[in-house]
C-alpha positions in Angstrom: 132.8 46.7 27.7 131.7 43.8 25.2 131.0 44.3 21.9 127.5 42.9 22.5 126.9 45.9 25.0 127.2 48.4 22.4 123.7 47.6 20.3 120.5 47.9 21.3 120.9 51.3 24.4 119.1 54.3 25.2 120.7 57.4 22.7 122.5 58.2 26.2 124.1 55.3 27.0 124.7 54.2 22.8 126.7 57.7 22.6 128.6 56.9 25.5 129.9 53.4 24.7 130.5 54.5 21.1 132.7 57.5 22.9 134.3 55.2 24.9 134.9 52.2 22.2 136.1 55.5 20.2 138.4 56.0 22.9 137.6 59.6 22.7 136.8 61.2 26.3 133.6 63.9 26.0 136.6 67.2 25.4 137.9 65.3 22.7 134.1 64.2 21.0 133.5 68.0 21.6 136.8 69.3 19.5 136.1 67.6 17.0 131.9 67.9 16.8 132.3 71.8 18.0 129.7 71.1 20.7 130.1 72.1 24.3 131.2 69.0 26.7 128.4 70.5 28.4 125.9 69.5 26.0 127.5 66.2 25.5 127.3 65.4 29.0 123.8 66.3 29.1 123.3 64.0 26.1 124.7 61.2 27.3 123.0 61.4 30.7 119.4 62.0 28.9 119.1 65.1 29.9 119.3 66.6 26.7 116.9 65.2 23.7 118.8 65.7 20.6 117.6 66.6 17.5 118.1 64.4 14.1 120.8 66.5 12.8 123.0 66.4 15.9 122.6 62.6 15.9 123.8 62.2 12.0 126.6 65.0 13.4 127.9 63.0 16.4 127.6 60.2 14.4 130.1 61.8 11.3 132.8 62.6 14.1 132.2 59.5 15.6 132.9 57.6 12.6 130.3 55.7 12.6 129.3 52.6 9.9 126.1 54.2 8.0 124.5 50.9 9.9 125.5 52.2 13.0 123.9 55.6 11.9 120.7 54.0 11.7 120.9 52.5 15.1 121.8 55.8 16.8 118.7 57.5 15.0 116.6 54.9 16.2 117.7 55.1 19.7 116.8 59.0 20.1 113.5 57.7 18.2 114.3 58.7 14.6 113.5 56.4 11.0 115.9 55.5 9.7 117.8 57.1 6.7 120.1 54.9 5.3 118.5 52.3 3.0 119.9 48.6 2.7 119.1 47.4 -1.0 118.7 44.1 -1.7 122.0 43.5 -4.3 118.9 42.3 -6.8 116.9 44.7 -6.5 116.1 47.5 -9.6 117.9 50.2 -7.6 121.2 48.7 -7.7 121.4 47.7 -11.5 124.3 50.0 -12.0 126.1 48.6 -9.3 126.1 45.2 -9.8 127.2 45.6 -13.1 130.1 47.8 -12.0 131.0 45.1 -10.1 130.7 41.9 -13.1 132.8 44.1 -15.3 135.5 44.6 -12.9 135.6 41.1 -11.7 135.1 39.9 -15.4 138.2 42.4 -17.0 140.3 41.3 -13.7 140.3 37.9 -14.7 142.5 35.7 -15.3 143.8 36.5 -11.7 141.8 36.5 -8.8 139.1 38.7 -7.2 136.3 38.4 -4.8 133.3 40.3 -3.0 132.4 40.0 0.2 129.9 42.1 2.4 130.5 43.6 5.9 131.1 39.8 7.5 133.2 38.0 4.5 131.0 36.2 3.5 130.8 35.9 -0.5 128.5 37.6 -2.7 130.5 37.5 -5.9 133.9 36.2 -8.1 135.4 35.5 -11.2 136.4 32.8 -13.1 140.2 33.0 -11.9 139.3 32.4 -8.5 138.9 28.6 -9.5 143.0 28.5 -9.0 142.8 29.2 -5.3 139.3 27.2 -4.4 140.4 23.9 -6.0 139.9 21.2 -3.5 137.9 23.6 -1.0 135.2 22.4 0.8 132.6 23.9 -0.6 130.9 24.0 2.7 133.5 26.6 3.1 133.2 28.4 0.2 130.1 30.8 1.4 132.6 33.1 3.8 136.0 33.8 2.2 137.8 33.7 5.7 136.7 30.4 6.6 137.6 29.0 3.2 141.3 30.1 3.4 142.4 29.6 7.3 139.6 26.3 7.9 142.4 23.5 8.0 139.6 21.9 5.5 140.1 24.8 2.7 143.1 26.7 1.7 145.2 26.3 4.6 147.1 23.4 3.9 148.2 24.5 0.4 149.3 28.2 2.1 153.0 28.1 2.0 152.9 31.3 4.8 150.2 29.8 6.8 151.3 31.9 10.0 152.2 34.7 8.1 149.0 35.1 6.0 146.6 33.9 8.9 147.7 36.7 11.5 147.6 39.4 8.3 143.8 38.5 8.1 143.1 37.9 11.6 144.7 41.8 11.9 142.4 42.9 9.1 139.5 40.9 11.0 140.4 42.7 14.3 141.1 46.4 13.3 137.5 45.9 11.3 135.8 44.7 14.7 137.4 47.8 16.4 135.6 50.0 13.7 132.5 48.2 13.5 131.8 46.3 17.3 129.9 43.9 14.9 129.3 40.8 17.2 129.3 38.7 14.7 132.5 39.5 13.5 133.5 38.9 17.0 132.4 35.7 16.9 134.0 34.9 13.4 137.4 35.6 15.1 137.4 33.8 18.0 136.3 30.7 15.2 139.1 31.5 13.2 141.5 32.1 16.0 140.6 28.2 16.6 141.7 27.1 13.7 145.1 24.9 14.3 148.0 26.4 12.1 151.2 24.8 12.4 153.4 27.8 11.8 154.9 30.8 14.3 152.1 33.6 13.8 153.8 36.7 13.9 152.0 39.3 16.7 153.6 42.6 14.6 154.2 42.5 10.7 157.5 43.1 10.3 159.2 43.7 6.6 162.0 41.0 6.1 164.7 42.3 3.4 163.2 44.0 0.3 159.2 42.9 1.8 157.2 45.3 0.5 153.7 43.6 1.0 152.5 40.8 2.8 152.1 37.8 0.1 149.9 34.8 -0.1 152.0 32.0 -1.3 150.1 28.7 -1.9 151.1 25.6 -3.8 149.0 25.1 -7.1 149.4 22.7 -9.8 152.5 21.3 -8.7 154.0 24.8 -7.9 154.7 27.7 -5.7 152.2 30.7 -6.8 152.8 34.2 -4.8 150.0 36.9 -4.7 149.3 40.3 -3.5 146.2 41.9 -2.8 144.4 45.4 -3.1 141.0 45.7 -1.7 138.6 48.3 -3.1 135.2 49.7 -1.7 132.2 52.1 -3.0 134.1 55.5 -2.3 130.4 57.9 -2.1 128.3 55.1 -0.8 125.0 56.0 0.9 123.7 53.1 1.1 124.0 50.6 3.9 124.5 47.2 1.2 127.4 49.1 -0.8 128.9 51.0 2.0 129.7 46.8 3.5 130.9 45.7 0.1 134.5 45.2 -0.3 136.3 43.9 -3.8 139.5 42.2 -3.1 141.4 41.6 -6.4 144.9 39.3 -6.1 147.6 40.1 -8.3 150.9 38.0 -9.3 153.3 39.1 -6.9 156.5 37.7 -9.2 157.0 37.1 -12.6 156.5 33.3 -12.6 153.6 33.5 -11.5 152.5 36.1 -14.0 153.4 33.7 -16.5 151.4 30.6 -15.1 148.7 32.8 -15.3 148.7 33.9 -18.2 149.7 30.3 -19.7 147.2 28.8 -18.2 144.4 31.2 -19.4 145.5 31.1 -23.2 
């Protein structure tokens, strides 16, 4: 099964790939929905119509993107009901400013936003230090701009290191997702040359506690860890995609740079 195959199915057939790209056989789906297998079977072979609130059911213990909510609901011939709000628009005011002030009070150290497919939709000042010299060609999807051997790579001290940590992000999110473009985002990346070992398993070296990104800025060696947060009640499709990724010093000279360089 391709990615590609799971969009655009008869509610039968969508259940089934989801199911299966779920890796859940129809006794497992119906543990954890409480539904007969009977039903499900009948479901999946058209047989039985469901009704709205089974689809938004199966679609909870699927685990399901809210986009991939909406898809599901339009295959068994349901609207829609999760929205996607324009970031501009009136509704999500209180949002976007959520977002500015914690950007804005993370500063000086570094923090972006991307959406559902990395590209960027917002960032603070201190993200200057690592986008110096970036092509800013680059600059518009936040994966591109750190492994393209035009943007942060070459100054990424861990190149192999850092790249197979976000190709692993990349991958485990196209496992939850089956977003084709995201598919095709990693087999670009994956084409990217790096010069260092990738390692296939991350494995803690003595006293590793996180994976860092170490890059060389202003003459120096800068070390960084990141947390990534996201909406945690979202119910809409544009906030439930939107991901803050803040960097913070991961030693004590680098803390200092930082905060020498922003007085």
């Amino acid at each position: 099964m391709t990615v590609a195959q799971i969009h655009q199915r008869p509610f039968g057939e969508l259940l089934r790939q989801w199911r299966e790209h779920r890796r859940l056989s129809q006794l497992d789906l119906s543990n954890r929905a409480e539904i007969s297998t009977r039903h499900i079977s009948f479901l999946e072979t058209g047989r039985s119509t469901p009704s709205r609130d089974m689809v938004l059911h199966l679609s909870e213990h699927l685990d399901l993107p809210l986009r991939e909510r909406n898809h599901l609901l339009l295959a068994a011939g349901y609207a829609p009901v999760y929205a996607a709000s324009p970031l501009g628009s009136p509704g999500m005011a209180a949002v976007c400013e959520a977002i500015r002030r914690l950007l804005s009070a993370h500063d000086p150290y570094p923090a972006v936003v991307v959406d559902r497919a990395w590209d960027l939709v917002d960032a603070n000042e201190g993200i200057a230090l690592l986008a110096e010299g970036v092509d800013s060609d680059l600059m518009g999807n936040v994966l591109r701009a750190s492994l393209h051997p035009e943007g942060l790579a070459p100054h990424i001290l861990n190149l192999g290191e850092w790249r197979a940590h976000l190709l692993g992000r990349l991958r485990r999110q196209i496992t939850h997702t089956a977003d084709p473009r995201l598919t095709e985002l990693y087999a670009e990346l994956r084409d990217y040359p790096c010069d260092q070992p990738e390692p296939e398993v991350e494995l803690p070296g003595p006293g590793d506690i996180l994976v860092p990104l170490r890059v060389r800025r202003a003459g120096r060696e800068l070390s960084f860890f990141s947390i990534v947060a996201t909406f945690g009640t979202p119910l809409d499709i544009t906030v439930s995609e939107l991901a803050i990724e803040s960097f913070y010093p991961a030693d004590a000279a680098t803390a200092a740079f930082l905060r020498d360089t922003s007085s």
